[in-house]
C-alpha positions as CSV (number, residue, x, y, z in Angstrom):
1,X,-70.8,84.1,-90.1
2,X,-73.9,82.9,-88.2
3,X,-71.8,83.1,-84.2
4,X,-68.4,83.6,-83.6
5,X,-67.9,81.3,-80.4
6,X,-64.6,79.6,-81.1
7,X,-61.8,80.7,-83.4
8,X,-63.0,77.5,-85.5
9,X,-65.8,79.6,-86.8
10,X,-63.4,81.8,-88.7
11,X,-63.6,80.2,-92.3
12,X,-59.9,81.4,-92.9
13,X,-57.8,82.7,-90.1
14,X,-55.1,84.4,-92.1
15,X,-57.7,86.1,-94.2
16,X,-59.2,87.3,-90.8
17,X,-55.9,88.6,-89.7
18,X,-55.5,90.6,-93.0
19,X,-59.1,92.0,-93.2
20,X,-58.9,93.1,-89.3
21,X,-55.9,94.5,-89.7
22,X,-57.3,96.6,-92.8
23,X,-59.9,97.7,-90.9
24,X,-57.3,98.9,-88.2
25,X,-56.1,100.9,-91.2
26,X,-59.1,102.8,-91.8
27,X,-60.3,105.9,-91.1
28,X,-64.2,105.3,-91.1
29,X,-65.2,101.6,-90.2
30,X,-69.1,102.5,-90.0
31,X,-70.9,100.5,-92.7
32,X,-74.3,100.8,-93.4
33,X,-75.5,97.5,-92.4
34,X,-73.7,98.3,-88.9
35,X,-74.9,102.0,-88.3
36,X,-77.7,102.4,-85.8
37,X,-77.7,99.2,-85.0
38,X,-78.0,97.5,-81.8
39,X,-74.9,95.4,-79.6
40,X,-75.8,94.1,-76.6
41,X,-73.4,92.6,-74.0
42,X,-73.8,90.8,-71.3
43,X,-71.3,89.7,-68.2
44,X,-72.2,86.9,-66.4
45,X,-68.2,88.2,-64.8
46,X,-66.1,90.6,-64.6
47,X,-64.5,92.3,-67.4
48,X,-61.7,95.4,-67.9
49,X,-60.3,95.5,-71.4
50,X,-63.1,93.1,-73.1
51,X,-66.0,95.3,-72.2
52,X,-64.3,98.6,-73.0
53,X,-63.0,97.6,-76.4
54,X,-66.0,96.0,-77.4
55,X,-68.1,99.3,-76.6
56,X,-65.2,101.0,-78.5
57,X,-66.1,98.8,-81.2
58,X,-69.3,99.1,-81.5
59,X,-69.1,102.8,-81.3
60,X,-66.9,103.3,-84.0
61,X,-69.1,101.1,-86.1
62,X,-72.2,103.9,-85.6
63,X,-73.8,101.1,-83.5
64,X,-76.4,101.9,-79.9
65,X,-74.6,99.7,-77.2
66,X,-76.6,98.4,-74.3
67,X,-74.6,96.6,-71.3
68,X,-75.5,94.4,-68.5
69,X,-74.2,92.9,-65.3
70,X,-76.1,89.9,-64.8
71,X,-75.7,89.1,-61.0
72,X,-75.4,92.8,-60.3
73,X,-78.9,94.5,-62.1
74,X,-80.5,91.1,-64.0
75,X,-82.5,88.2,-62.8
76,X,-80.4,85.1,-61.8
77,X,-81.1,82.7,-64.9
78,X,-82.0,79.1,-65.1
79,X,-80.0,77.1,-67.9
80,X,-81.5,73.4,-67.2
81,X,-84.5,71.8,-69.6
82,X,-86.9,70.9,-67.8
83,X,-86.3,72.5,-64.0
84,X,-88.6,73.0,-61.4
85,X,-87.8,77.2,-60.8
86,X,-89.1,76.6,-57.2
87,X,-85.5,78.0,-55.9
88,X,-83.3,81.1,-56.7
89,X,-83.3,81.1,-60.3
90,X,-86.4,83.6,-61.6
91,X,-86.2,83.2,-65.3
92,X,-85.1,80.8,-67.8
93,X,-82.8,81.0,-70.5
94,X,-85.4,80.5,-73.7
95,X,-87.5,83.5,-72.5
96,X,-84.3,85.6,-71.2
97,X,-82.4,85.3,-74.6
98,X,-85.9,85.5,-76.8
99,X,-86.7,89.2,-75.4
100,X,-83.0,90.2,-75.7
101,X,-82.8,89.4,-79.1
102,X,-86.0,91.9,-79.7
103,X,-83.5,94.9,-78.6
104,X,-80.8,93.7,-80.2
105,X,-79.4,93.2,-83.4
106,X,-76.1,91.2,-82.1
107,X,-75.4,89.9,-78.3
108,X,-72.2,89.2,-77.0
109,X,-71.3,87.1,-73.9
110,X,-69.1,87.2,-70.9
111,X,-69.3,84.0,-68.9
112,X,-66.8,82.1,-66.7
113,X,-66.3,78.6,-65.8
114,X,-67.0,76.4,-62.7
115,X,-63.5,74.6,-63.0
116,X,-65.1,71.9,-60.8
117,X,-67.2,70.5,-63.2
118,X,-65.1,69.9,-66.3
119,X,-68.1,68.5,-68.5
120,X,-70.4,71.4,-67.5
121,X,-67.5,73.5,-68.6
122,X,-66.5,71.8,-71.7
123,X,-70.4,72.3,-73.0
124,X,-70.2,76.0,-72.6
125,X,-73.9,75.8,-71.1
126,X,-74.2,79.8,-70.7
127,X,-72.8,80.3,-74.4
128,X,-74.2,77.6,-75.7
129,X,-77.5,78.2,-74.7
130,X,-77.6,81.9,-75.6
131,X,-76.7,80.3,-79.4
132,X,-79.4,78.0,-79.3
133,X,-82.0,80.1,-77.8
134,X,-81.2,83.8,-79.6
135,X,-83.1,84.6,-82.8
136,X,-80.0,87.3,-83.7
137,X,-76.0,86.3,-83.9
138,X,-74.4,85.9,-80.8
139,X,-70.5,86.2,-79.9
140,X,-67.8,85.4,-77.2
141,X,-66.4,87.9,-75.2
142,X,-65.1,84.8,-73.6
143,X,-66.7,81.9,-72.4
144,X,-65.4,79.0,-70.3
145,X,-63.1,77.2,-72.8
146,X,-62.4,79.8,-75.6
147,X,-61.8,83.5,-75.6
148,X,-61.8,84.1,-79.6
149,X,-62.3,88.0,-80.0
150,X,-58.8,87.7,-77.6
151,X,-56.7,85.0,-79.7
152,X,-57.8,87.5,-83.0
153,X,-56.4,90.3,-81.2
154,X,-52.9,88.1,-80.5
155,X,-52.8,87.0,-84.2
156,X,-52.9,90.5,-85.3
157,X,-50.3,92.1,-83.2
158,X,-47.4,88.6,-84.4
159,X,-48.6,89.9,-88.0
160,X,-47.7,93.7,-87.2
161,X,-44.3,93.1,-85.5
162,X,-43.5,89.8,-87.9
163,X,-43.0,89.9,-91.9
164,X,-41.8,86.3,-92.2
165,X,-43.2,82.8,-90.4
166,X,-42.2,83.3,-86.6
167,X,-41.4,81.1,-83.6
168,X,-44.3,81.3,-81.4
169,X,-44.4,80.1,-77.8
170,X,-47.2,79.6,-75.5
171,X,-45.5,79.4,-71.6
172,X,-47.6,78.7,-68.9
173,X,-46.3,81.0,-65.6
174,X,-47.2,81.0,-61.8
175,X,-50.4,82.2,-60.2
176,X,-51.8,82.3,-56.7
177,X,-54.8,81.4,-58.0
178,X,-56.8,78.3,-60.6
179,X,-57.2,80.3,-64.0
180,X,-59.6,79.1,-67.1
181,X,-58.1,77.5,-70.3
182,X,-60.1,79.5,-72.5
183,X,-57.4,82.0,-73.2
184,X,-54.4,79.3,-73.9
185,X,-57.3,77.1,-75.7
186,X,-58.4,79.9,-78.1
187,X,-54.5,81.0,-78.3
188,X,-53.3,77.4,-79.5
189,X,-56.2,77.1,-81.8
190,X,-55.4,80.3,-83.8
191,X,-52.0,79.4,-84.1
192,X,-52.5,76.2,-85.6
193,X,-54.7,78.1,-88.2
194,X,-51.9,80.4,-88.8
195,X,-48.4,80.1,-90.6
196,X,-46.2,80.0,-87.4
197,X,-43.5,77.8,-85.9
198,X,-46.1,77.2,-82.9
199,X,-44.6,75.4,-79.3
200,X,-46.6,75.1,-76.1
201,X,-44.4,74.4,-73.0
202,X,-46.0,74.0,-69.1
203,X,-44.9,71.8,-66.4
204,X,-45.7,68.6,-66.4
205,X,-49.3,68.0,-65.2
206,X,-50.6,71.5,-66.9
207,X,-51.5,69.8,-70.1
208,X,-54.4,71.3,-72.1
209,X,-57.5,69.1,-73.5
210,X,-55.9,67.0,-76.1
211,X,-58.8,68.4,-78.4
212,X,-57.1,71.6,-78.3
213,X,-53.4,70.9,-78.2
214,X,-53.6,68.3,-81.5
215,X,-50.5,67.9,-83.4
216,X,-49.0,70.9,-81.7
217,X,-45.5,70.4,-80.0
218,X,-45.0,70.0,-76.2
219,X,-42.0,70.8,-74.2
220,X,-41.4,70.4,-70.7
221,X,-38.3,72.1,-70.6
222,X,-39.0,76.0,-70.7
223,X,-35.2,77.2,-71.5
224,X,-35.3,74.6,-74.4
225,X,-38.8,75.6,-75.7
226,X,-37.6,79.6,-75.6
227,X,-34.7,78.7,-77.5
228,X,-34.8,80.6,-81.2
229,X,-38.2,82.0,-79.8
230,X,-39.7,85.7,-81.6
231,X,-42.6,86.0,-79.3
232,X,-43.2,84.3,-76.1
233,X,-46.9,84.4,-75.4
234,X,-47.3,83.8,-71.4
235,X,-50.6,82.7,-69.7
236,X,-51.5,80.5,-66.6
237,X,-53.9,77.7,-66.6
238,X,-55.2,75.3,-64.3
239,X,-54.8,71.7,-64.6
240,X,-57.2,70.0,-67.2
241,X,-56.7,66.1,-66.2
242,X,-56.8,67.1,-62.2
243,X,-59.5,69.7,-63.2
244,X,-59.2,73.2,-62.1
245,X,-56.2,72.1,-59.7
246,X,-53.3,74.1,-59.1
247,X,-49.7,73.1,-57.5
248,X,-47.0,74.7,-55.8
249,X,-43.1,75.3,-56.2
250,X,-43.3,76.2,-59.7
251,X,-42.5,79.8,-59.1
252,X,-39.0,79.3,-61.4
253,X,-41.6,79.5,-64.7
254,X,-42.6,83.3,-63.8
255,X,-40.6,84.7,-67.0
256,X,-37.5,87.1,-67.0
257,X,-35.4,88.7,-68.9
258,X,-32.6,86.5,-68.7
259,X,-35.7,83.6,-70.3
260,X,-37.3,85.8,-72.6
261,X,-34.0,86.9,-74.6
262,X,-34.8,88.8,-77.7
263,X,-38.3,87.5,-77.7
264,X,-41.5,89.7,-78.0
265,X,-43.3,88.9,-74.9
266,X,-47.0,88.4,-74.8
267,X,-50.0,88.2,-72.5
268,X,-54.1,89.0,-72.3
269,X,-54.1,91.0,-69.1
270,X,-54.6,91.4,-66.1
271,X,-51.2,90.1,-65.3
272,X,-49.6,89.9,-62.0
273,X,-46.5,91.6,-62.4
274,X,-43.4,89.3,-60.3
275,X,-46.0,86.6,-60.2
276,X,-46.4,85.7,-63.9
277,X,-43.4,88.3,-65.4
278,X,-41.2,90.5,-63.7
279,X,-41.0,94.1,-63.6
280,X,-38.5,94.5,-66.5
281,X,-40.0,92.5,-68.6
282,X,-43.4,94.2,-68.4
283,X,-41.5,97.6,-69.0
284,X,-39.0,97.2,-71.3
285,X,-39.6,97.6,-75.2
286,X,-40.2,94.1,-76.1
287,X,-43.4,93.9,-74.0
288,X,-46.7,94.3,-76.8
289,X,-49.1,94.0,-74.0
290,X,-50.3,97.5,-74.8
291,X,-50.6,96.7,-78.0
292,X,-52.3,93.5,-77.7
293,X,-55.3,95.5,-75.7
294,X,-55.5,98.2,-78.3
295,X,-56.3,95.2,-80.4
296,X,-59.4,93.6,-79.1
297,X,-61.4,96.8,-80.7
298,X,-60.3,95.7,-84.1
299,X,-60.9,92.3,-83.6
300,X,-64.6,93.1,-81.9
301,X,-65.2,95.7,-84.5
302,X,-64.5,92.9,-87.2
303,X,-66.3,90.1,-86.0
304,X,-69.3,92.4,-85.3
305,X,-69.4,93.3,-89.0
306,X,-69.0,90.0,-90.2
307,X,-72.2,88.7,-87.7
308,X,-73.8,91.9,-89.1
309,X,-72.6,91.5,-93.0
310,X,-74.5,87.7,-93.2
């Protein structure tokens, strides 16, 4: 594996699932090729559980971490060929990502997008160019359409509390604010990759890139889509054909106990609890949202080694 930018990159998900998960299992995950190494990540945002577990990771593969705000302690970086750096940007992405692959042995990257400018956004230009431009592997930590290390994580925590092929359903909820679609996007993608009964329901107007959503059912009716459901995997989204906008009334989507049933009930965090789930939901025993964070290390710690391993 030369980057792991998209859960396309996997060459088998299951297998993924199944080696992470063995990996989980271990007692030592240091390998030589990953030992005194060097990971270094950078946020072009803000990040709680992604930066954390991926230090983890690379901790408990014997690795030196290194870990930068850009905006808060780096230059402001220039991403366009051929610009005139007469303004605020001080350095350009060829040179920025060619010294930072001389400390490093793998980078990964935290970047967010515009959702005003849906082609900009759709090209990835802060990932993609660190890909281009690095001379060492380079991974997501989420980027403006896909958060892949996240969608790993989800994948391995269905195949810990599922032994046979499962009902999954992705529900957008309410939020006061316009979200990415990277987390739905990377979401839908490993499920289609997996051996699940996969459903994505939303409100009319919330549909995904067609890109994304393929073959994969859409319902509009959210009691319908829940109905026979194991987990119910909730997220909000902006709009994608109105990009980055967000309407009102929809609060009846925030899931409750009543909707979930006897579902598992999923979500990335941060989640904004009465907003996007209510309280019982997010404390009763069906919730895996603690498990699902304990899971990013694995899934960092298992794409790192595969970047490292080729």
């Amino acid at each position: 594996m030369k980057k792991y930018t998209s859960v396309r990159d996997l060459v088998c998900a299951p297998d993924a699932v199944k080696e992470a998960l063995s990996l989980k299992q271990s007692q030592d995950i240091a390998k030589s090729y990953t030992k005194d190494k060097v990971l270094c990540l950078l946020f072009f945002n803000n990040s709680l559980r992604t930066r954390l577990s991926t230090e983890l990771a690379g901790i408990k593969l014997g690795m030196k971490v290194m870990v930068m705000q850009i905006g808060e302690s780096g230059w402001a970086l220039e991403f366009e060929d051929g610009a005139i750096m007469n303004s605020t940007k001080a350095e350009h992405i060829k040179e920025a990502a060619a010294v930072v692959s001389q400390y490093a042995d793998v980078i990964g990257i935290r970047s967010f997008p515009t959702l005003t400018d849906k082609e900009a956004d759709i090209n990835d230009r802060v990932m993609s160019a660190f890909v281009a431009h690095a001379t060492v592997p380079v991974f997501s930590m989420e980027g403006a359409v896909e958060h892949p290390l996240q969608a790993l994580a989800d994948a391995i925590t269905i195949a810990e509390n599922c032994t046979y092929r499962p009902k999954v359903v992705l529900s957008w909820a309410p939020h006061p604010r316009a979200l990415p679609h990277a987390v739905a996007n990377s979401f839908a993608l490993m499920m289609q990759a997996t051996d699940v009964d996969f459903v994505i329901t939303h409100p009319k107007g919330y549909e995904l890139n067609p890109d994304v959503v393929g073959d994969s059912k859409v319902e509009y009716d959210q009691d319908k889509a829940f109905e026979g459901a194991d987990f119910v995997y909730v997220k909000n989204w902006s709009q994608f054909a109105d990009y980055g906008a967000v309407s009102t009334g929809l609060d009846h989507w925030m899931i409750t106990p009543e909707k979930l049933g006897s579902a598992k009930f999923m979500h990335c965090l941060p989640l904004r609890r009465n907003v996007i789930a209510t309280d019982a939901v997010l404390d009763s025993e069906q919730s895996l949202v603690i498990e699902q964070a304990n899971n990013r290390t694995y899934s960092a710690a298992y794409i790192i080694q595969k970047l490292l391993e080729s």
